[in-house]
C-alpha positions as CSV (number, residue, x, y, z in Angstrom):
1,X,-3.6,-31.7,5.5
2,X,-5.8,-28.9,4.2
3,X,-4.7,-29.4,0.6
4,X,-5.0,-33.0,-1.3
5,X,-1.3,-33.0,-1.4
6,X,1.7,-31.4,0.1
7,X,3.6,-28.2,-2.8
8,X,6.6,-27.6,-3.5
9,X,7.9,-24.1,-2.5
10,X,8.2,-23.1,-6.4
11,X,4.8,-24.6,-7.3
12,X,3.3,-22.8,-4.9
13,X,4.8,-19.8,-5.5
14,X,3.6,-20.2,-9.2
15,X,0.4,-20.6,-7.7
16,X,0.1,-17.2,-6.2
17,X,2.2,-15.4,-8.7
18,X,-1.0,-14.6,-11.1
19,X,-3.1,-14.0,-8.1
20,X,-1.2,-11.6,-7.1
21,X,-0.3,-9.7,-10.5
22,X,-4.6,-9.4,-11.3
23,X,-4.5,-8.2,-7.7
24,X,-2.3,-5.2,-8.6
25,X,-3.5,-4.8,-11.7
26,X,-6.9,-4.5,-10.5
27,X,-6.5,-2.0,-8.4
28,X,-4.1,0.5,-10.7
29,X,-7.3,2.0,-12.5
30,X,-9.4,2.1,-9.1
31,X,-6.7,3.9,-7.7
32,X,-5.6,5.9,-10.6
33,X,-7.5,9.2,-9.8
34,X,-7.4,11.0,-6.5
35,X,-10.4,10.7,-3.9
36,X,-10.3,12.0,-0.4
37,X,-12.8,10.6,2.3
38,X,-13.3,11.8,6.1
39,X,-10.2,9.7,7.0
40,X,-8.7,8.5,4.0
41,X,-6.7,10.2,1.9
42,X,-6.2,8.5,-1.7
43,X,-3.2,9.9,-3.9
44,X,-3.9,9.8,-7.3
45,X,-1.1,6.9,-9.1
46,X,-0.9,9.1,-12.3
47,X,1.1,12.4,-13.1
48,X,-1.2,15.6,-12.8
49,X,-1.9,16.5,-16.3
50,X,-0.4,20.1,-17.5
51,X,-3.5,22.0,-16.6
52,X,-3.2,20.8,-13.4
53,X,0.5,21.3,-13.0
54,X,0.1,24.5,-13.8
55,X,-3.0,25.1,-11.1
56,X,-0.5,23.4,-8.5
57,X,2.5,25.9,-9.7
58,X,0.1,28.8,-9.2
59,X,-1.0,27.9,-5.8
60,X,-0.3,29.9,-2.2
61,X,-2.0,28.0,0.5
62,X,0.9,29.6,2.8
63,X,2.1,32.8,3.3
64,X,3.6,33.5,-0.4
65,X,5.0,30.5,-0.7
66,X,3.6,28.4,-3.4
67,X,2.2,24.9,-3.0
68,X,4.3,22.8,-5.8
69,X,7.7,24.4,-7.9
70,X,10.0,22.3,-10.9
71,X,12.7,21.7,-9.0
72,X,14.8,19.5,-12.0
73,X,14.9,20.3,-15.7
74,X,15.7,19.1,-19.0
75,X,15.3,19.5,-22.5
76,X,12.4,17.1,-22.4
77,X,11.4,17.1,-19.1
78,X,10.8,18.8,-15.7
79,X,10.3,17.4,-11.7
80,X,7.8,19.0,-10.4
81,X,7.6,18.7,-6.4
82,X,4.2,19.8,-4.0
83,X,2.8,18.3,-0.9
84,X,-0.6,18.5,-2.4
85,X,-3.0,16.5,-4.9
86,X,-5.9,18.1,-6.7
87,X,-9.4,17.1,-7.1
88,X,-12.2,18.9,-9.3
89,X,-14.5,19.5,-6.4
90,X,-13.5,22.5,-4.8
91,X,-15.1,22.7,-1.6
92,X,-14.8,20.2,1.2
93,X,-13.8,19.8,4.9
94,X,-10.6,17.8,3.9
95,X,-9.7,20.7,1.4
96,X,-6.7,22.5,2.2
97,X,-7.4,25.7,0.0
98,X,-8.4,26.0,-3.7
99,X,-7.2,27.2,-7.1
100,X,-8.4,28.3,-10.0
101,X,-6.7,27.6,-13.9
102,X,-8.0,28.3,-16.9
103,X,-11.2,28.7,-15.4
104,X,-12.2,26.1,-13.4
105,X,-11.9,25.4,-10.2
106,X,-9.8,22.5,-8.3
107,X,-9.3,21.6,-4.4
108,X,-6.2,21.5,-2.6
109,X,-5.7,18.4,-0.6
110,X,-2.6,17.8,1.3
111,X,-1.0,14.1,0.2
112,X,0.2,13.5,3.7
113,X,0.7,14.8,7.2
114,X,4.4,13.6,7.8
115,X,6.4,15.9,6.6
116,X,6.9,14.2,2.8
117,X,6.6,15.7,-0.6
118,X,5.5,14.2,-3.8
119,X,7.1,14.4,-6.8
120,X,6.0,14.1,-10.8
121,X,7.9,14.3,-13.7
122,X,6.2,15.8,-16.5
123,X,6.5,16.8,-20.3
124,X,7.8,19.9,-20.7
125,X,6.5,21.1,-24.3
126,X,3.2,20.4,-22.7
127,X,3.6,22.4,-19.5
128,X,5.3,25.4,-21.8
129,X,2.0,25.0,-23.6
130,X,-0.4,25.2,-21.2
131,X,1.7,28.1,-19.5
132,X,1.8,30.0,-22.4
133,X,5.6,30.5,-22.5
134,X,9.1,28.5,-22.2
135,X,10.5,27.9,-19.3
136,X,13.5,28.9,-18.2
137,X,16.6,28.8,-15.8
138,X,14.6,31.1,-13.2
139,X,11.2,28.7,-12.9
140,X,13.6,25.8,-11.5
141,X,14.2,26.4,-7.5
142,X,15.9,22.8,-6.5
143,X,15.5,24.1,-2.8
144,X,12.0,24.0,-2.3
145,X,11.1,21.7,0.1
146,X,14.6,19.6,-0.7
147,X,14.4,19.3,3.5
148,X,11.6,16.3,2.9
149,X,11.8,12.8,2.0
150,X,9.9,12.1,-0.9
151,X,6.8,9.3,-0.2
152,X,5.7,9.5,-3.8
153,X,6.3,9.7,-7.4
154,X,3.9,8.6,-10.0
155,X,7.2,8.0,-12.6
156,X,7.6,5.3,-9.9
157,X,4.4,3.2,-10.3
158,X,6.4,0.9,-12.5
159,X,8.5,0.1,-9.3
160,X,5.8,0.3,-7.0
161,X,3.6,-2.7,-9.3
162,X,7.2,-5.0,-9.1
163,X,7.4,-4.6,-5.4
164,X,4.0,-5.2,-4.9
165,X,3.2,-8.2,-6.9
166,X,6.5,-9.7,-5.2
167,X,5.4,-9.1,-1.7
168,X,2.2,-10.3,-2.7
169,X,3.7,-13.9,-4.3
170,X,6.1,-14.2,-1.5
171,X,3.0,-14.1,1.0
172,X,0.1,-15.8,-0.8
173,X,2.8,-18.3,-1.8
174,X,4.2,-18.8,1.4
175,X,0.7,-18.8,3.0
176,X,0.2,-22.0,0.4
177,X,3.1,-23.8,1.0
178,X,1.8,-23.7,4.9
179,X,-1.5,-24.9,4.5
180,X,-0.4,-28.0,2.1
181,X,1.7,-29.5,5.2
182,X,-0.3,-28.9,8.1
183,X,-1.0,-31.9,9.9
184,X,-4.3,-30.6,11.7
185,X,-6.6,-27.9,10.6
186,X,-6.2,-26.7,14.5
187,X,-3.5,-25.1,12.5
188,X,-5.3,-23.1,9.6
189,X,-6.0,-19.7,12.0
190,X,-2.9,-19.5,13.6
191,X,-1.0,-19.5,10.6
192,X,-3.5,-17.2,8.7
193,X,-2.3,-14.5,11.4
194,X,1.1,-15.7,11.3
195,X,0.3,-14.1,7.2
196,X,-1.2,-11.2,8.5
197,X,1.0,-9.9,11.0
198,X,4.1,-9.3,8.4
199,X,1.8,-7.1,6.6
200,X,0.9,-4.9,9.6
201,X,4.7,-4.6,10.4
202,X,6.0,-3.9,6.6
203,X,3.4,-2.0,5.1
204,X,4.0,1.2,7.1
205,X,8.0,0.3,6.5
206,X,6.7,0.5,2.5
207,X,4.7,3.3,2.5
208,X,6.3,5.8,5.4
209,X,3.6,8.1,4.7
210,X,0.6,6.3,5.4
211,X,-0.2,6.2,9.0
212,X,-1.0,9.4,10.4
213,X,-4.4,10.7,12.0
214,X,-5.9,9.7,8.7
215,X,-4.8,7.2,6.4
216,X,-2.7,8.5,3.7
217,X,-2.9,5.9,0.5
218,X,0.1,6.5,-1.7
219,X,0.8,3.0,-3.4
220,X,-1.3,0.5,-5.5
221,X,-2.8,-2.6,-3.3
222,X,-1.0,-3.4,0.2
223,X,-3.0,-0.6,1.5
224,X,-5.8,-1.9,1.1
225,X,-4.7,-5.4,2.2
226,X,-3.2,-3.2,5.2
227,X,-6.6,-2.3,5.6
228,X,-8.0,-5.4,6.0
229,X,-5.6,-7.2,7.6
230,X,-6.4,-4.7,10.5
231,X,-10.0,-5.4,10.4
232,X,-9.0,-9.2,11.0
233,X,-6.5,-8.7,13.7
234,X,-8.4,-9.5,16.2
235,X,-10.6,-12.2,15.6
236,X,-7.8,-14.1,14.2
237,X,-6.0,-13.4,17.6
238,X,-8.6,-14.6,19.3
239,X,-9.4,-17.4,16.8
240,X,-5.8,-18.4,17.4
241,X,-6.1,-18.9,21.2
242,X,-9.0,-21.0,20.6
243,X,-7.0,-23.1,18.4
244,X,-3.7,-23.8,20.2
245,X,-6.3,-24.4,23.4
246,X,-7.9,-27.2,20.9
247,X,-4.8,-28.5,20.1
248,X,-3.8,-28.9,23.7
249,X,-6.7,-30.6,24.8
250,X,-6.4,-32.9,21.7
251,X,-3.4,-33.8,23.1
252,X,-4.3,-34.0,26.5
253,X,-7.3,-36.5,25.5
254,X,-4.6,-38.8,23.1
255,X,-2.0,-39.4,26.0
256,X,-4.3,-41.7,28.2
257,X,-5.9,-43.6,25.5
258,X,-1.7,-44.2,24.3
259,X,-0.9,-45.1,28.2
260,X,-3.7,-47.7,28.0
261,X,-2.7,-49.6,24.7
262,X,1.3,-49.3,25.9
263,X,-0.2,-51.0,29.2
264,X,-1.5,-53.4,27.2
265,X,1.0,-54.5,25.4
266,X,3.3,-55.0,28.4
267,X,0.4,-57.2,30.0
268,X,0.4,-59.1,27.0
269,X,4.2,-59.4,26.9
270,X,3.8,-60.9,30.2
């Protein structure tokens, strides 16, 4: 065995629990303003603030048709739904347009390529205030771009950190629970990429928005794992093969020394 001794399912579960949650909770303030790289796209986890709600609600990169619109409202709050995420530096090859508010300048960049929306749910008093006057019935249009699923909303992080740190327990723990019970360490690669492979198959599943030409990041950590699991695909493919052909031949070399000693004892019985 890999591991002194042989855990329970719950322990190791328990185990991987806190792993997991400072996982997560590592990467919330890394990934908690927007960036955009030549082929990665990182949507910012937090609500845009009401100056920038107000440079998204002022925006044409099409035709006259405007980049973000509230598309829900209440007495304390409005849904405000776009396709794009701002960043302070206006120029850039990823940029899809800019806009100016209140005098400075932000960049346009488009939070995916498949045909999603984002969504925010902001203060209203606070937007009213940085508009300069109280919305009404006629800034709500619950059409706009009601045609696409939405891939994400930052009053969802809570939900997104749950799911996360679960998937993250469930594998880490499972991953655990393997490794205290193998018999041979011809074992420890295989089922390394018998861990990896679920998080190839479910991320995408998770985030639907994410594969695309580019990479569009819209959730806290599996991305990143996604990332690297990727990276480690192959080696641990090949590593694999190696293994079960080590395994094999471990076997092979056992069954004539066991022929010997059971030929033995039937000499000796005689």
């Amino acid at each position: 065995m890999l591991l002194k001794r042989r855990l329970p399912l719950r322990r190791a579960l328990l185990l991987a629990f806190p792993v997991a949650l400072l996982f997560v909770a590592a990467l919330v303030p890394l990934r908690w303003e927007g960036a955009r790289t030549a082929y990665d796209a990182y949507h910012p986890l937090r609500a845009p603030t009401a100056p920038e709600a107000a440079a998204l609600l002022s925006s044409f990169p099409w035709d006259r048709r405007p980049g973000a619109a509230l598309v829900r409202m209440d007495a304390d709050t409005v849904v405000l739904r776009t396709v794009f995420y701002l960043l302070p530096e206006a120029e850039g090859s990823e940029r899809a347009g800019g806009v100016t508010w209140a005098g400075r300048r932000y960049g346009l960049v488009a939070a995916n390529w498949s045909s999603a929306c984002s969504e925010h749910r902001l203060d209203r008093a606070s937007l009213e205030k940085e508009l300069g006057r109280p919305l009404t019935d006629a800034d709500v249009d619950p059409s706009f771009l009601a045609d696409r699923p939405v891939s994400f909303a930052s009053h969802w992080l809570p939900l997104y950190v749950l799911v996360e740190v679960g998937f993250l327990t469930l594998l880490l723990g499972s991953l655990l629970f393997f490794l205290s019970r193998m018999g041979s360490r011809w074992w420890v690669i295989p089922g390394v990429t018998a861990h990896v492979l679920p998080v190839l198959f479910l991320v995408p599943v998770y985030s639907p928005a994410f594969i695309d030409a580019d990479n569009f990041h819209q959730r806290v950590a599996v991305e990143v794992l996604w990332d690297g699991c990727l990276m480690a695909l192959l080696p641990l493919l090949l590593g694999s093969v190696l293994c079960f052909a080590g395994l094999g031949l471990n076997r092979r070399g056992r069954e004539p020394l066991g022929s010997v000693h059971s030929l033995r004892g039937r000499n000796g019985g005689a």
